[in-house]
C-alpha positions, 0 to 999 in steps of 0.5 A: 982463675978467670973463665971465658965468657963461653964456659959454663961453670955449672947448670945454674951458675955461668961466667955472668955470675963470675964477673962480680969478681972482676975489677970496676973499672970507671971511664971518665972521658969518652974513650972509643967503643972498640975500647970499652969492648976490650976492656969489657972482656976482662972489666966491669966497665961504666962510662960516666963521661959527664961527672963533676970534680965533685961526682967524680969524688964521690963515685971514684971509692965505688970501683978499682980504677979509673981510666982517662984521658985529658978530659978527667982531672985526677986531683989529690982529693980524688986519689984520697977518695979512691982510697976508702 
């Protein structure tokens, strides 16, 4: 069960803490703010708007998806990567 972001689930421990169960999610073209907001609500959002093909391999195994748009090339070596 998902919280939102208001409810406190005890004294010590708030929805901040739960957030370590929600995916990563990696944008890797500049994507307006209002999106990365919303995406925020239900994500753990990075923006790595400046990764080579070769960081992007690297990193992609890190998170659970991968948001683009024209700029990211998603090669099979990238699919592979995101893999393991």
């Amino acid at each position: 069960m998902v919280a939102s972001p208001t409810v406190r689930v005890s004294r010590l421990t708030t929805i901040h803490s739960l957030k370590l169960d929600m995916p990563k999610v990696l944008v890797s073209d500049p994507i307006d703010q209002v999106g990365i907001d919303i995406l925020s609500q239900v994500a753990q959002v990075d923006v790595k708007t400046d990764l080579s093909p070769e960081d992007l391999i690297q990193t992609i195994s890190d998170y659970d998806a991968l948001m683009i748009r024209s700029g990211t090339r998603v090669t099979k070596d990238v699919i592979e990567a995101g893999r393991t």
